[in-house]
C-alpha beads as a LAMMPS data file, in Angstrom:
LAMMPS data file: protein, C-alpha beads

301 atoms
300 bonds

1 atom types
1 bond types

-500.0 500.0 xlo xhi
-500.0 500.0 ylo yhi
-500.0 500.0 zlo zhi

Masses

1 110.0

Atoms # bond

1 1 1 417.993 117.666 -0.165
2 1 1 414.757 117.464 1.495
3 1 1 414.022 114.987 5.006
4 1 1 412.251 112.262 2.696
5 1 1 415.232 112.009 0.433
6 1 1 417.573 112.143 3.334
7 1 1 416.246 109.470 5.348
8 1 1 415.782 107.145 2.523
9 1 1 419.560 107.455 1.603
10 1 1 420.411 106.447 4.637
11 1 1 418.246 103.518 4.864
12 1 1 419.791 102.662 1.677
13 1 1 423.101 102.711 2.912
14 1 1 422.674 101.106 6.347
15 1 1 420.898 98.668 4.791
16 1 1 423.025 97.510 1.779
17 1 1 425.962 96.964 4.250
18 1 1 423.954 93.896 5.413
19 1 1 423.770 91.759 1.838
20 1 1 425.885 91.607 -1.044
21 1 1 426.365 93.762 -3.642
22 1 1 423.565 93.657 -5.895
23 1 1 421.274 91.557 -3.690
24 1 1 418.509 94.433 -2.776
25 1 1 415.205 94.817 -4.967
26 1 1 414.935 98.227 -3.966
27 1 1 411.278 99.945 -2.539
28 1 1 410.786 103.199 -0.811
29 1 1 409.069 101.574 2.415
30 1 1 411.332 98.018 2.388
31 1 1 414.659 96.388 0.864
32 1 1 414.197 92.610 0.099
33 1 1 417.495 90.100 1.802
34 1 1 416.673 87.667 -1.014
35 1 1 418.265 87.528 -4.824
36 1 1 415.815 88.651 -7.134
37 1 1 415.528 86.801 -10.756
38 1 1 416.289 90.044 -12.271
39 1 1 416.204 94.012 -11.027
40 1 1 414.723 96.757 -12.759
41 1 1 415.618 99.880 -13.841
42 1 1 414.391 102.897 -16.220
43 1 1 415.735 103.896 -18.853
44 1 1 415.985 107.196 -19.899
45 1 1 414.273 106.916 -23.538
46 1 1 411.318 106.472 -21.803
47 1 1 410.052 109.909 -20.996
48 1 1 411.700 111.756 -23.502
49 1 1 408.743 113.825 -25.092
50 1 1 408.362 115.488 -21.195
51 1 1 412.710 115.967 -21.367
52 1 1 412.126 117.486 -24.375
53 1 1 409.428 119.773 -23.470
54 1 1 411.382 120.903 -20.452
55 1 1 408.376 119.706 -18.575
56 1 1 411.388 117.032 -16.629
57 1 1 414.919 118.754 -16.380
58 1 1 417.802 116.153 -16.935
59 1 1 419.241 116.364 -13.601
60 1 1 415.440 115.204 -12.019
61 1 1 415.326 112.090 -13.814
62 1 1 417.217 110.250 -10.679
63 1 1 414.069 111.826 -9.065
64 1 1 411.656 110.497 -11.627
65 1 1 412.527 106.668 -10.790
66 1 1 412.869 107.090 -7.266
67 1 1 409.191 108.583 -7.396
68 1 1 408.165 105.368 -9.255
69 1 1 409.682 102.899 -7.171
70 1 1 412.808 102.037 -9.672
71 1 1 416.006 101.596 -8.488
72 1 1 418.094 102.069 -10.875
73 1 1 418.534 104.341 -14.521
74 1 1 419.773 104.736 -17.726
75 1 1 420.898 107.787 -19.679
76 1 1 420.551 109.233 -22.953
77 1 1 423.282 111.586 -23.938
78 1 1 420.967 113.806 -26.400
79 1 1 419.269 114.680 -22.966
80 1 1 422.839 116.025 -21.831
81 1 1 424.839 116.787 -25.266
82 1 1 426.863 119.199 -24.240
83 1 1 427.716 118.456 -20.574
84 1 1 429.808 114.919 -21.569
85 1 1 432.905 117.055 -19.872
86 1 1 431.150 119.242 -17.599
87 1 1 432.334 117.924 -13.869
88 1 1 430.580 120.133 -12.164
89 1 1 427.021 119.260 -14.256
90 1 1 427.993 115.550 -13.975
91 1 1 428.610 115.981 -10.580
92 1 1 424.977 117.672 -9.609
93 1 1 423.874 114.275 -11.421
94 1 1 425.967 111.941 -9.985
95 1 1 424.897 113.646 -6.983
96 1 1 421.194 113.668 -7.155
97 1 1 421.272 110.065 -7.466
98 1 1 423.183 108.806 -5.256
99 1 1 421.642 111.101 -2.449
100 1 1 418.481 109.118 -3.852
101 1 1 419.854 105.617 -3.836
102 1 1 419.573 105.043 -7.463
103 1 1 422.235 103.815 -9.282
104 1 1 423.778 104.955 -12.684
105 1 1 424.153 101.972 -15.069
106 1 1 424.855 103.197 -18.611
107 1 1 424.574 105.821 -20.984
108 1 1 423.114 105.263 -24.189
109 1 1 424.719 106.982 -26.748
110 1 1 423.159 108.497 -30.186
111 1 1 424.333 111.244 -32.861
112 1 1 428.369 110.464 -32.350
113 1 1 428.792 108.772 -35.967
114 1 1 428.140 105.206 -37.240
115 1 1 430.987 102.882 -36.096
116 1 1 430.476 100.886 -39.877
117 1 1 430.499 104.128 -41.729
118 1 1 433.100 103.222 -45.103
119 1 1 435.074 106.213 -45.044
120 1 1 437.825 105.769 -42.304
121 1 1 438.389 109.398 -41.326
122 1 1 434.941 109.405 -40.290
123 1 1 434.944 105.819 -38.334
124 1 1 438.193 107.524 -36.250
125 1 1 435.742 110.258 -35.703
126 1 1 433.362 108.302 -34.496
127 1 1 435.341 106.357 -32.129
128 1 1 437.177 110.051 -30.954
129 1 1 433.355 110.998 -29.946
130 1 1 432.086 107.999 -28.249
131 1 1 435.758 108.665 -26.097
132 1 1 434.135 111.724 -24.080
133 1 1 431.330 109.285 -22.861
134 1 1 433.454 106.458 -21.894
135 1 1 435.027 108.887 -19.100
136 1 1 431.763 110.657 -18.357
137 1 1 429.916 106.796 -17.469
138 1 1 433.133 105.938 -15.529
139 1 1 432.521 109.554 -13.643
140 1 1 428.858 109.267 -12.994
141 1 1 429.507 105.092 -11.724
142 1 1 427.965 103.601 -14.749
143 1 1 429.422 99.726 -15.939
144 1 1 428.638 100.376 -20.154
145 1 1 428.051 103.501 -22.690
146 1 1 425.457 101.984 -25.849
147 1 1 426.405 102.398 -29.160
148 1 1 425.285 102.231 -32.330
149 1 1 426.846 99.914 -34.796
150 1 1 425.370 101.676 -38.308
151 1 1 427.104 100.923 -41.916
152 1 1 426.288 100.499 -45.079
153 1 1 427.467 98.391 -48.176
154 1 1 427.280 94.524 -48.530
155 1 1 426.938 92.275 -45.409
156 1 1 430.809 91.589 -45.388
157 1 1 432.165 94.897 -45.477
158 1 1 429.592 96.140 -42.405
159 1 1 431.054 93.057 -40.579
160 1 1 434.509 94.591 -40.860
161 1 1 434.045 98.105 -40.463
162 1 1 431.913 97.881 -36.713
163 1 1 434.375 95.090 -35.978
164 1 1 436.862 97.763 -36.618
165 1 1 435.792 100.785 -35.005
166 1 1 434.134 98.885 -32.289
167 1 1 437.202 97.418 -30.958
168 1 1 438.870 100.639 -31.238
169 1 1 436.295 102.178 -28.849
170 1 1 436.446 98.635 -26.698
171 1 1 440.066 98.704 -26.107
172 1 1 439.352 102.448 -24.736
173 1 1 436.282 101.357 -22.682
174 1 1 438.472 98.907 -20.997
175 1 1 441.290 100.917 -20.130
176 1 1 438.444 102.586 -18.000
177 1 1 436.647 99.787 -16.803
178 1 1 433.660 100.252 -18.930
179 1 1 431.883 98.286 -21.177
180 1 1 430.682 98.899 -24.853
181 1 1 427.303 97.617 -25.731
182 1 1 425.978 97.235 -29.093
183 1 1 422.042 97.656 -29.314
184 1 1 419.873 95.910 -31.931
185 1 1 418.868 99.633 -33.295
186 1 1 417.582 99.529 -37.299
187 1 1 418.918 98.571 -40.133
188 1 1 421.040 95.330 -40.046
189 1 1 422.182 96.385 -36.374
190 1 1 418.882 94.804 -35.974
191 1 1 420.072 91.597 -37.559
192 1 1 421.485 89.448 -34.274
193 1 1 423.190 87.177 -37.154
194 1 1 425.377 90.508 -37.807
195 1 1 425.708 90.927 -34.198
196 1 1 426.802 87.931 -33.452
197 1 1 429.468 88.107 -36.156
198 1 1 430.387 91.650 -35.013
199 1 1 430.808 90.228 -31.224
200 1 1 432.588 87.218 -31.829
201 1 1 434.682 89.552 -33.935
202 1 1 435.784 91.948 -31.619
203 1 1 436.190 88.915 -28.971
204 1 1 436.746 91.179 -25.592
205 1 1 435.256 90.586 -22.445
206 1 1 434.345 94.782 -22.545
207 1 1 432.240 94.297 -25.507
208 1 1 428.771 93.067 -24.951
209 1 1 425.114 93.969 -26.369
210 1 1 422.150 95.512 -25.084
211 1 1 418.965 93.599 -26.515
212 1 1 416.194 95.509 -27.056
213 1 1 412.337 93.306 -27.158
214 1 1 411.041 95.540 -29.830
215 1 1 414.087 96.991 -32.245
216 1 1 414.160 93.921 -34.529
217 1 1 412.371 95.767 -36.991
218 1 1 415.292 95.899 -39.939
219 1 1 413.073 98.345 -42.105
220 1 1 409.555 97.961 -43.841
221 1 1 408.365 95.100 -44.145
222 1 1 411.584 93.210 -43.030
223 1 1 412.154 91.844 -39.324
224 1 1 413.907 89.506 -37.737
225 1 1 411.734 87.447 -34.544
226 1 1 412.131 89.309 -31.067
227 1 1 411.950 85.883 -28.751
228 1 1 414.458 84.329 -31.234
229 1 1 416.630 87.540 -31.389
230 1 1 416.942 88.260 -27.900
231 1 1 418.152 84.438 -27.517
232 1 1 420.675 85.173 -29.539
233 1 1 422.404 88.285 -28.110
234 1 1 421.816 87.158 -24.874
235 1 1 425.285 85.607 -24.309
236 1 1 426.788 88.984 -24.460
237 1 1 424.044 90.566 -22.646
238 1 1 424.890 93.308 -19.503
239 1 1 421.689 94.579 -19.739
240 1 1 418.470 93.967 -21.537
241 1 1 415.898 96.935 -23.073
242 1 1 411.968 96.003 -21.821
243 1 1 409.473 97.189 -24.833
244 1 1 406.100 95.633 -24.905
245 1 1 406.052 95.601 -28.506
246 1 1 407.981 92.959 -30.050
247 1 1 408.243 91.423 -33.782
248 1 1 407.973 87.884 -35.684
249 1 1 410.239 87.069 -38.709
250 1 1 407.296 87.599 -40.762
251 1 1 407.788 91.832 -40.200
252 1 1 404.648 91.461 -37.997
253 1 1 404.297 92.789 -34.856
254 1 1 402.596 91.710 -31.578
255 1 1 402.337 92.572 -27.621
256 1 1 404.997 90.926 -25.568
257 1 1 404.509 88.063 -23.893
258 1 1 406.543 89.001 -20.878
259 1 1 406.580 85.368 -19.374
260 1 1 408.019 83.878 -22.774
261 1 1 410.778 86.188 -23.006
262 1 1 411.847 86.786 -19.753
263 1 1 412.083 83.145 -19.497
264 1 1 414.852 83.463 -22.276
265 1 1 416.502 86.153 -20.555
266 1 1 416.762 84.155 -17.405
267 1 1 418.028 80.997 -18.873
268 1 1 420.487 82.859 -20.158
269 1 1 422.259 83.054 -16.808
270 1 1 421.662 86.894 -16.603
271 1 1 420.076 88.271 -13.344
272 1 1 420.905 92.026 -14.080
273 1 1 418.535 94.950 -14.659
274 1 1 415.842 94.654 -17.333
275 1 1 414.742 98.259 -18.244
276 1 1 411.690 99.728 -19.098
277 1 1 411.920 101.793 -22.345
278 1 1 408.248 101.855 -22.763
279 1 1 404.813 102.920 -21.328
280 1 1 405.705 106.839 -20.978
281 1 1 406.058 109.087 -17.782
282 1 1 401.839 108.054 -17.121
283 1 1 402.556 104.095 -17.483
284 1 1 405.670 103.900 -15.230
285 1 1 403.965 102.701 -12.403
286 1 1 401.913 99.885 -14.468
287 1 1 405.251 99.216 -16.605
288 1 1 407.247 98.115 -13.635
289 1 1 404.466 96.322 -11.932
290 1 1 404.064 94.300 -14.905
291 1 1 407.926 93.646 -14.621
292 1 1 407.379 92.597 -11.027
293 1 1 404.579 90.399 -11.553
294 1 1 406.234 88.135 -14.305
295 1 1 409.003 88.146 -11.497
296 1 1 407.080 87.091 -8.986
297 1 1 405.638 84.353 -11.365
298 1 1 408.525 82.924 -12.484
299 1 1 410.143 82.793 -8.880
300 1 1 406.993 80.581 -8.222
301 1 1 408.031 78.074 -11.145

Bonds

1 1 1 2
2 1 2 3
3 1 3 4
4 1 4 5
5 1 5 6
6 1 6 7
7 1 7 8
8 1 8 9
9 1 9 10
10 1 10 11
11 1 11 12
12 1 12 13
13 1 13 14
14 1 14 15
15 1 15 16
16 1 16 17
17 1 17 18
18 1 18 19
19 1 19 20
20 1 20 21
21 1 21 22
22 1 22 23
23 1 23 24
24 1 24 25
25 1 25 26
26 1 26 27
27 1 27 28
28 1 28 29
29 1 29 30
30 1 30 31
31 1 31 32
32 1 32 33
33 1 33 34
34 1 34 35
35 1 35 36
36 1 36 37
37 1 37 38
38 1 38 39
39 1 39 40
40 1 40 41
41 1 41 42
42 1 42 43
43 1 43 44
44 1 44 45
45 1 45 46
46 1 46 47
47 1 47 48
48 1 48 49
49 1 49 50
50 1 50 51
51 1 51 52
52 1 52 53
53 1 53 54
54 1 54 55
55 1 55 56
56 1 56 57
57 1 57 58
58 1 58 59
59 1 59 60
60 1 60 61
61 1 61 62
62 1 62 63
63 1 63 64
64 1 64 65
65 1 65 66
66 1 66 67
67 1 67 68
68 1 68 69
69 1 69 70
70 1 70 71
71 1 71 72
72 1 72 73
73 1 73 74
74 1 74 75
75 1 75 76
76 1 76 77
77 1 77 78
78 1 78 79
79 1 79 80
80 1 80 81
81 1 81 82
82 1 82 83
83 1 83 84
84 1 84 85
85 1 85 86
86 1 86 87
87 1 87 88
88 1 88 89
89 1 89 90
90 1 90 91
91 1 91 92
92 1 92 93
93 1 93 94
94 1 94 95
95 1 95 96
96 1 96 97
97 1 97 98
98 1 98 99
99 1 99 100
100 1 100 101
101 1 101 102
102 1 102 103
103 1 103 104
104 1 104 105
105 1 105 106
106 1 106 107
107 1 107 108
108 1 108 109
109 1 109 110
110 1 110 111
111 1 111 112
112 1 112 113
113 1 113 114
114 1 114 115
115 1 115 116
116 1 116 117
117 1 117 118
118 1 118 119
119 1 119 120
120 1 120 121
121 1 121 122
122 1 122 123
123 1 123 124
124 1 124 125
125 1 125 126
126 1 126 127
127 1 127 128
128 1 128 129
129 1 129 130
130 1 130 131
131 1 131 132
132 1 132 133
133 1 133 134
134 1 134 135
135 1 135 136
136 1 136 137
137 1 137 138
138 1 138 139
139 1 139 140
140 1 140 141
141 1 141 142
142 1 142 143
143 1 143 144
144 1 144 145
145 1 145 146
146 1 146 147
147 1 147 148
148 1 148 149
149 1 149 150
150 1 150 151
151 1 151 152
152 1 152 153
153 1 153 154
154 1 154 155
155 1 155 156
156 1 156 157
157 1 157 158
158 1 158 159
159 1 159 160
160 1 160 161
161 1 161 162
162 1 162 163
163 1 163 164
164 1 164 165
165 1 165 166
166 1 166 167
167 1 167 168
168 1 168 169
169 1 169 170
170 1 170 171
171 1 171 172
172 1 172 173
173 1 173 174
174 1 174 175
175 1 175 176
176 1 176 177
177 1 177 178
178 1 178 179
179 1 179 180
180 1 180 181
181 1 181 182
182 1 182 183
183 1 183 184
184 1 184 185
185 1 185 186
186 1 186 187
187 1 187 188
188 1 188 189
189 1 189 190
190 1 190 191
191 1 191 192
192 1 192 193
193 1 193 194
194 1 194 195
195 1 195 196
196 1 196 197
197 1 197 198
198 1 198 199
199 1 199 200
200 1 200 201
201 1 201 202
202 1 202 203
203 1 203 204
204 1 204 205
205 1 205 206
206 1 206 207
207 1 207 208
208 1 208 209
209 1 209 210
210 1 210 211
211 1 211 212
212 1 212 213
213 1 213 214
214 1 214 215
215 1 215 216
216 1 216 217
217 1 217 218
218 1 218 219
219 1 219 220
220 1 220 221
221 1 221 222
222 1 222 223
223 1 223 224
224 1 224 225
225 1 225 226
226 1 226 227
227 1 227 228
228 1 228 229
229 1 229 230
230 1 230 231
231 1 231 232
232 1 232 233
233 1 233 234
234 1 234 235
235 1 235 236
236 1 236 237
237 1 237 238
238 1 238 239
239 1 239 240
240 1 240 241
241 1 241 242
242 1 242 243
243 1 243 244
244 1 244 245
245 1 245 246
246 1 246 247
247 1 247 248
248 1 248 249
249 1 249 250
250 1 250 251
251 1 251 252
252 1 252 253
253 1 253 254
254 1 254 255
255 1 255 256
256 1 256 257
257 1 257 258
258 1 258 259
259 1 259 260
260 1 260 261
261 1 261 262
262 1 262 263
263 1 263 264
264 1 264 265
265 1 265 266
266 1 266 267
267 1 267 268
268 1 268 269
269 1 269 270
270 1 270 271
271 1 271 272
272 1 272 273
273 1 273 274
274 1 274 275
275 1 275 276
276 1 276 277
277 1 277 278
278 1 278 279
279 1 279 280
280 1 280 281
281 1 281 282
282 1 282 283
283 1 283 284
284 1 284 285
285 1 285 286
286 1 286 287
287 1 287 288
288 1 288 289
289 1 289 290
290 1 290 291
291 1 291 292
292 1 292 293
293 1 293 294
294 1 294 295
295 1 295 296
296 1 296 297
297 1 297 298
298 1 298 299
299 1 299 300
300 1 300 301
């Protein structure tokens, strides 16, 4: 650990033992005593063509927010694959942020198998899979793992088959304290009238969504409206996905109008982290200062 990175940890520390948990909007220079609307944080997804280039290792993505003012991130497993049961790997990550003052908040999970698939054998598969990164977000201090709640066959049967496998994987999130998020992610995942059915389904306090601005695209020429989306999953919300891309019911898409829908986030009740899954490694700095300008425009009313 180098001086900077040293001294800035412990401002982080000596600081936060002066508000409530939660209360700092984190800089490099300054921590703010009041409640933000919302916090910010990055989310992993965002700079994957320079993780998969090797140009940015895994373990330096703590780094990679820190460097761009953010406070706070959120990890893709294909960046880590292999390394869900790897203390000593999760450990140089837990590690590298925490020596940063960035906090771990989730871990989106992909490539683990669809929680609606039809044949059962593979559902318990899934659900065996997602089990590994349960214990690995408890390790590394995150609240939620994402998952993806993929099936096939009519409207009823995908309905019952998430609702199945998701409580399955719920009932082992809880036993560790973490949450299960479903993500509006393609197909009729991206249908919040199926979400809502699947959460109100599962009914457990561990099983919430993750709304993403800009994945209501269902598939060509089929969408269902972002503002109107987001609204909906919002009640189950512990975190919300900030794209500035976002769709109408009409399969057309737009730019965001950040104002509009984090108004809709914030009447929700949630004051969590919004993160920025868009932009690229050049844009973060622009990305989160748009984030903090709507911020600052909505504190003013």
């Amino acid at each position: 650990m180098n001086q900077k990175d040293q001294f800035s940890r412990r401002d982080f520390l000596a600081k936060s033992s002066l508000y409530p948990l939660g209360a700092l909007a984190m800089s490099h220079t300054a921590f703010s005593n009041e409640y933000p609307l919302f916090r910010i944080s990055l989310a992993q997804w965002t700079i994957n063509p320079e993780l998969k280039s090797g140009k940015v290792d895994n373990l330096d993505f703590a780094k990679v927010a820190y460097d761009h003012g953010i406070e706070a991130i959120e990890y893709v497993n294909q960046f880590f694959m292999d390394k869900a049961e790897d203390e000593a790997y999760l450990g140089e990550m837990k590690n590298r942020a925490e020596d940063l003052g960035v906090k771990s908040l989730l871990i989106m999970c992909d490539r683990e198998g669809n929680l609606g698939d039809p044949d059962e054998s593979k559902r318990s598969e899934a659900v065996e899979n997602h089990k590994k990164w349960v214990t690995a977000a408890k390790f590394l201090g995150c609240h939620s793992i994402r998952v993806n709640a993929y099936s096939s066959g009519s409207w009823e049967e995908q309905v019952k088959l998430v609702i199945d496998c998701l409580s399955r994987i719920t009932e082992f999130g809880a036993e560790h304290e973490i949450n299960v998020l479903v993500e509006n992610h393609g197909g009729l995942s991206s249908n919040d009238e199926r979400i809502v059915e699947d959460m109100e389904g599962v009914g457990h306090e561990r099983c919430g969504t993750l709304p993403d601005f800009g994945n209501f695209r269902i598939k060509e020429g089929e969408s269902y409206d972002s503002y109107e989306g987001t609204k909906k999953m919002m009640p189950w919300a512990k975190g919300v996905s900030v794209k500035d891309q976002v769709w109408d019911a009409d399969a057309n898409r737009s730019a965001l109008d950040y104002d509009r829908m984090l108004k809709i986030v914030l009447d929700a009740g949630f004051n969590g982290y919004c993160g920025i899954e868009h932009g690229g490694f050049a844009g973060l700095n622009a990305s989160r200062e748009k984030l903090e300008a709507v911020r600052d425009r909505l504190a003013a009313g």
